[in-house]
C-alpha positions in Angstrom: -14.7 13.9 -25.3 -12.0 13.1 -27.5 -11.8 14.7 -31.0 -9.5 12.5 -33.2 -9.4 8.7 -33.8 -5.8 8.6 -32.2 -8.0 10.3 -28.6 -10.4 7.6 -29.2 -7.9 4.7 -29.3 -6.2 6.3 -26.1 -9.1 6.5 -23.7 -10.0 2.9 -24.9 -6.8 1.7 -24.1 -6.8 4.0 -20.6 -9.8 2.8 -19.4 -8.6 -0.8 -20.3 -5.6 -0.3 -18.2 -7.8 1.2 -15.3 -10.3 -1.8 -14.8 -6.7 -4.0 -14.8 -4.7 -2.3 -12.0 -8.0 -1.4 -10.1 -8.1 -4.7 -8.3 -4.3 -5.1 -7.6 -4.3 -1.2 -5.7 -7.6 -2.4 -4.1 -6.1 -5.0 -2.8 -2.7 -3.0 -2.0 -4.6 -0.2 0.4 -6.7 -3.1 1.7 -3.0 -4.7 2.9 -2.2 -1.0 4.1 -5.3 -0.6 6.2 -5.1 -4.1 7.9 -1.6 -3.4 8.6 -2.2 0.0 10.5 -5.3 -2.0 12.2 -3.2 -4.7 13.9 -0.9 -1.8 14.3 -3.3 0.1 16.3 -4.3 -3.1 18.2 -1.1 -3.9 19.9 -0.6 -7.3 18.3 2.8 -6.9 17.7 3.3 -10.5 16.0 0.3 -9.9 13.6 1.5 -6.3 12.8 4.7 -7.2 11.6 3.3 -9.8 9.2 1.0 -7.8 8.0 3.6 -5.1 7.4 5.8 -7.4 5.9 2.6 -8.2 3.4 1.5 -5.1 2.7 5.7 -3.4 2.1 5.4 -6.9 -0.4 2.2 -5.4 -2.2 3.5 -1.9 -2.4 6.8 -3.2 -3.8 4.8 -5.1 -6.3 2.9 -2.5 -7.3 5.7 0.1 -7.5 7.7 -2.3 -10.1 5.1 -3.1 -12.1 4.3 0.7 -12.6 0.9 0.9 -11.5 2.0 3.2 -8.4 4.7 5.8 -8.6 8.5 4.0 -6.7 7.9 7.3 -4.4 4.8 7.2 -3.7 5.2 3.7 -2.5 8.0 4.5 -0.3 6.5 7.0 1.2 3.6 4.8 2.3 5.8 1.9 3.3 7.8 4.6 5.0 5.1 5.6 7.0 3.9 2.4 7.6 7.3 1.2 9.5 7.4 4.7 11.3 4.1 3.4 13.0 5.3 0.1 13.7 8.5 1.3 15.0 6.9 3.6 17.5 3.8 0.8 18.3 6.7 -2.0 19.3 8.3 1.2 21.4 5.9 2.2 23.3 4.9 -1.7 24.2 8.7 -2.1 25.5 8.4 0.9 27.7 4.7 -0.3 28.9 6.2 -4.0 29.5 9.2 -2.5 31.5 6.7 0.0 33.8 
């Protein structure tokens, strides 16, 4: 528990700031997670849409400070490395 009025004030203003970005990174991992589902699905239309949508809610997110610029580019890093390899490996299955 906080001791001085100034500790107070802070976790007021903390948990304020919580309960506002809780719904836009909701909403982020939500994009994240359908993007890795049409991913995994082989719709290669679908998956780049959604990746385009959830790279666009990362981005968002990352500017307005409510996730870390590295942490988002890790994600939307790894997010591309999955659809690169998904659209490769449906080339090499469409040429066999």
């Amino acid at each position: 528990m906080p001791t001085t009025k100034t500790a107070e004030k802070e976790m007021r203003v903390a948990n304020r700031r919580e309960e506002r970005n809780k719904s836009s990174r909701s909403q982020t991992k939500t994009d994240v997670s359908k993007a890795e589902k049409a991913i995994s699905t082989g719709d290669m239309e679908a998956a780049g849409t959604q990746v385009k949508a959830a790279i666009s809610s990362l981005d968002k997110e990352a500017s307005k400070g409510k996730v870390h610029r590295n942490n988002a580019a890790r994600r939307k890093s790894r997010l591309m490395k999955k659809l690169n390899q998904a659209a490769a490996s449906a080339k090499t299955e469409k040429k066999s």
